[in-house]
N, C-alpha and C positions, 0 to 999 in steps of 0.2 A: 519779686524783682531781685535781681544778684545784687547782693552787697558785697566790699570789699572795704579793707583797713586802711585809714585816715591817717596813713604815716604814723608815728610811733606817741599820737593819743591814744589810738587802742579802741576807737570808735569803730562801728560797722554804719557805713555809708552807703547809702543804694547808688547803685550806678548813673543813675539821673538825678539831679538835685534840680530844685525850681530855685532860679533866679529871678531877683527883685527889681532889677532894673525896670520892667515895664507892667509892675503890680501896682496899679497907682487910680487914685481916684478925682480924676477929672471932674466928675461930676457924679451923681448917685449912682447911677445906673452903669457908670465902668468900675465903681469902687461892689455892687454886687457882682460884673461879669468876673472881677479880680479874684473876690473870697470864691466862687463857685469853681474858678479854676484852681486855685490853691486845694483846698477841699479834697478835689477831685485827684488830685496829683500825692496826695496824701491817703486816700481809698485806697488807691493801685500803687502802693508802692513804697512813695516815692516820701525819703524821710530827712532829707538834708535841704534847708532851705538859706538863703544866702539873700542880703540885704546891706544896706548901708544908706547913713544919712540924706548922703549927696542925690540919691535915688529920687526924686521929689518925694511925695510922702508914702513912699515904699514903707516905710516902719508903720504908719499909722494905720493903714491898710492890713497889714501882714498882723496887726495886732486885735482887729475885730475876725481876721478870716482863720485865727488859730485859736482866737476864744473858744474856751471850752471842748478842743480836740484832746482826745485819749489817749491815740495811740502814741509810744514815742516816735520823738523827730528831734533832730538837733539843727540848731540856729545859730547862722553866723552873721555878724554884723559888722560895722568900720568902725573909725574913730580919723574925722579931719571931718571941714570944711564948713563946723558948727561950733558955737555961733558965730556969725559974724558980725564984725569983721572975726577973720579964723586967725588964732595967734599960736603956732604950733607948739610954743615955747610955753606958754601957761599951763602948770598944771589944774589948776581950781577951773579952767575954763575947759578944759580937756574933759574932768571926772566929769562937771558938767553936762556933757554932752553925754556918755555915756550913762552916766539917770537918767537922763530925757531918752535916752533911748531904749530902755528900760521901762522907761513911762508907756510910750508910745506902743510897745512888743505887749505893753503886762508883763512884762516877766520879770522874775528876782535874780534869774543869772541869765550870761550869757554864755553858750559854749564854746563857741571859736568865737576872739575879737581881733580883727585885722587892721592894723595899721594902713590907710590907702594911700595906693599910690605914693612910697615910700621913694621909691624909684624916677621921681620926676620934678629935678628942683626947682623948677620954675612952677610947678604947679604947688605941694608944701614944702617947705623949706625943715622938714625934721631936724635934720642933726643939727649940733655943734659942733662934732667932729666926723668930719666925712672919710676919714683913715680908719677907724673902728664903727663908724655908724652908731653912734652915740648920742640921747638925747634926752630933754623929758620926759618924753614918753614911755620908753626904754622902763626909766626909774615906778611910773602909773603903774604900766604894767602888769609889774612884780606886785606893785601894793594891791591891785586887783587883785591876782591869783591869789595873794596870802590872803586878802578878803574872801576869798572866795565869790565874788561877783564874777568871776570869768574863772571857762577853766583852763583854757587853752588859747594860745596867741597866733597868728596870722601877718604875712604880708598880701596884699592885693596891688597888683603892678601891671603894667602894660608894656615895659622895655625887657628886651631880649640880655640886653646885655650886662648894665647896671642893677639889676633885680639879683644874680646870683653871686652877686660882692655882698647884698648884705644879708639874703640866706647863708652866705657861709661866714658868718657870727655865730651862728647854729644855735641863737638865742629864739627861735622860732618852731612852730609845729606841724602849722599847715601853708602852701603856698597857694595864691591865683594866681594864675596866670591867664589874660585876655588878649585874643586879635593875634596869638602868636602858636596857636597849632588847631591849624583847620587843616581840610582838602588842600589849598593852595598855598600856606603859610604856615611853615615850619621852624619858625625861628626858635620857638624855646629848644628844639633838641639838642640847638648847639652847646648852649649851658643852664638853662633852667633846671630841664627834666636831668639831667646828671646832677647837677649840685644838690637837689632835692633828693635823689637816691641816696648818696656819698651823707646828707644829715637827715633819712629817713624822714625828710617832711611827707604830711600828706597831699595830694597832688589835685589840685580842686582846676575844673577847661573853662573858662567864661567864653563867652563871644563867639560858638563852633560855628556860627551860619555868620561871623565876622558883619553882626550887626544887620543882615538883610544881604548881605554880597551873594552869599552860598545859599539863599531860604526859594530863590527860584530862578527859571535860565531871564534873565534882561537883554532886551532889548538892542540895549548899548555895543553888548559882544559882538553883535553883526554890523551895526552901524557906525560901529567908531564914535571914538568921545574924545576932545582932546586931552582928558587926564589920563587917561587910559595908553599905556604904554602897547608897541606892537606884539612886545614878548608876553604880557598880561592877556592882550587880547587874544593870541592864540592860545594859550592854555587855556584859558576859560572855553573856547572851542574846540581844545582837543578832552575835555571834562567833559562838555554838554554832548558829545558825539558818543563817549565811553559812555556814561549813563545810559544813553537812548538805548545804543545796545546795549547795555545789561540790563535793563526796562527797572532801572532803579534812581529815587526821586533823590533831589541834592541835600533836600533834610535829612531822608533817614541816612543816605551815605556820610554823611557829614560828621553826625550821631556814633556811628557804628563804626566808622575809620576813631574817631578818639577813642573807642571804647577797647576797639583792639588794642592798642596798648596795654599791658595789665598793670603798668607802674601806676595807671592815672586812676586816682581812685573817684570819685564822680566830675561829669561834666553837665553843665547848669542849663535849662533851658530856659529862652524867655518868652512862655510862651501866656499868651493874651485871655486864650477863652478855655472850655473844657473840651471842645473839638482839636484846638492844639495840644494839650495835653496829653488827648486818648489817643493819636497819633503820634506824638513824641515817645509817650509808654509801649506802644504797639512794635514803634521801630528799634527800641534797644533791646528788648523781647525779643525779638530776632538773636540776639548775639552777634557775636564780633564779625566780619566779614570773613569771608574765605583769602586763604594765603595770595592765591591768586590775583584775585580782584586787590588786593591791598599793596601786591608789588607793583600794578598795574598804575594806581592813583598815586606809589611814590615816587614813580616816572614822569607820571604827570606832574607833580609837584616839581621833580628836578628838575624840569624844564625855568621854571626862575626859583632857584632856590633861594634867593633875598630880596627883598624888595627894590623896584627899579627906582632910583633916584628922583628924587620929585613926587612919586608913587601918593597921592593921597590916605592920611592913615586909614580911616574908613572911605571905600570906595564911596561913591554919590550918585550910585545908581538912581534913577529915577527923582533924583532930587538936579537944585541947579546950583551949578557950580564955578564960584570965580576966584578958586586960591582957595594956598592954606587957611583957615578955619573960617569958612567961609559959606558951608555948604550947609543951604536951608530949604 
């Protein structure tokens, strides 16, 4: 699998990293389908793996399903939303959580540790100072890296906008950025993926099938929904129309549109079994798309180049829906 440079850690990162969001053990027999995909993704390839507390016990899982693996792979992890109650201002309860997360992994370091969702004050409250983005954590850190428990540091964010104020601190290595560059949403281009170039961070896509929106054509598209904006609704029908004719599926284009970029150095898949896996691996194996086809999809995209007001942040396809955060 192609590897590419982690921004200026100097890591070589496969182009598809397995994300932790839905590695998780419900019960025995998801926490074996978990390690046998991990595993798997790790066989063919695939050596950058990403995880965080908040994940349910994405760490616990990721730490029997890499027991005992050979090859190298580099592990990135968060730091918020444990324990709680979550006090983002304690440092003793901070280092805390990063042992226990340590515990959980097996591991004695960690490679990339990402601040979450730095970018969202209502969700942690980081800073003290929100003119420099200044905190205690900030100060962790640094005592991590001189400890050497961590070797590299992280923001992981979901806003387009507030996320490239405090990348450019340029106190950081690697960025996430989620829900903001798929097929139909382009926000980071405005300033994420530049502010990341301008301080050579490494360039990590979460969320390319934007949670299940983009993983298959819904239903919804032709029937109307009333979250669904009429401008949303016809791109998504001038996407599923493009696709048919190019007889190509909205996973792998999904896949292979972020990967054209060559700023972006892996995008994470979340995928459940080893059938998703050997499919996700099969479509970036492919390579980047053809110039064509990729002017074609940023047309489609420009058709709502921001999100239409109201716009729910994950769409709720196939789920039901009454309001912001609502959708179960």
């Amino acid at each position: 699998m192609e590897k590419r440079l982690l921004g200026k850690t100097g890591l070589e990162v496969s182009i598809l990293g397995m994300g932790g969001l839905f590695v998780s053990k419900f019960g025995e027999r998801d926490r074996e389908h978990s390690c046998q995909a991990v595993q798997r993704a790790l066989e063919l390839g695939v050596n950058y793996v990403d995880t965080a507390p908040s994940y349910a016990d994405s760490e616990e899982v990721l730490g029997f399903a890499l027991e005992g693996i050979t090859q190298p792979y580099y592990l990135s992890t968060k730091i918020g939303g444990r324990p709680q109650p979550f006090d983002p201002k304690d440092n003793d309860l901070l280092r805390k959580s990063v042992e226990e997360s340590l515990r959980l992994l097996k591991r004695d370091t960690i490679d990339v540790l990402m601040i979450h969702e730095p970018d969202r004050p209502g969700q942690y409250n980081w800073w003290d100072n929100y003119d420099n983005f200044h905190g205690p954590v900030c100060d962790l850190l640094d005592q991590l890296k001189s400890e050497k428990i961590i070797r590299f540091t992280g923001l992981g964010g979901t806003t387009a906008y507030q996320l490239p104020h405090i990348m450019a601190t340029g106190n950081y290595d690697v960025v996430l950025t989620a829900f903001n560059y798929s097929l139909l949403w382009r926000e980071a281009s405005v300033a994420i993926l530049p502010e990341a170039k301008k301080q050579n961070m490494g360039i990590v896509v979460g969320s390319p099938l934007q949670q299940g929106a983009l993983s298959r054509q819904h239903p919804e598209v032709d029937t109307g929904a009333w979250w669904l904006s009429p401008q949303r609704q016809n791109q998504f029908k001038q996407l599923y129309a493009f696709l048919d004719d190019i007889q190509l599926s909205l996973p792998e284009a999904s896949l292979r549109m972020v990967l054209s970029n060559p700023d972006i150095s892996t995008v994470l898949m979340g995928a459940r079994s080893v059938e998703e896996v050997n499919q996700n691996v099969k479509s970036v194996n492919a390579g980047p798309l053809p110039t064509d086809i990729i002017e074609s999809l940023q047309e489609i995209a420009d058709m709502v180049p921001f999100r239409p007001f109201e716009e729910p942040f994950g769409l709720p396809f196939g789920r039901s829906y009454t309001g912001p955060q609502h959708a179960r």
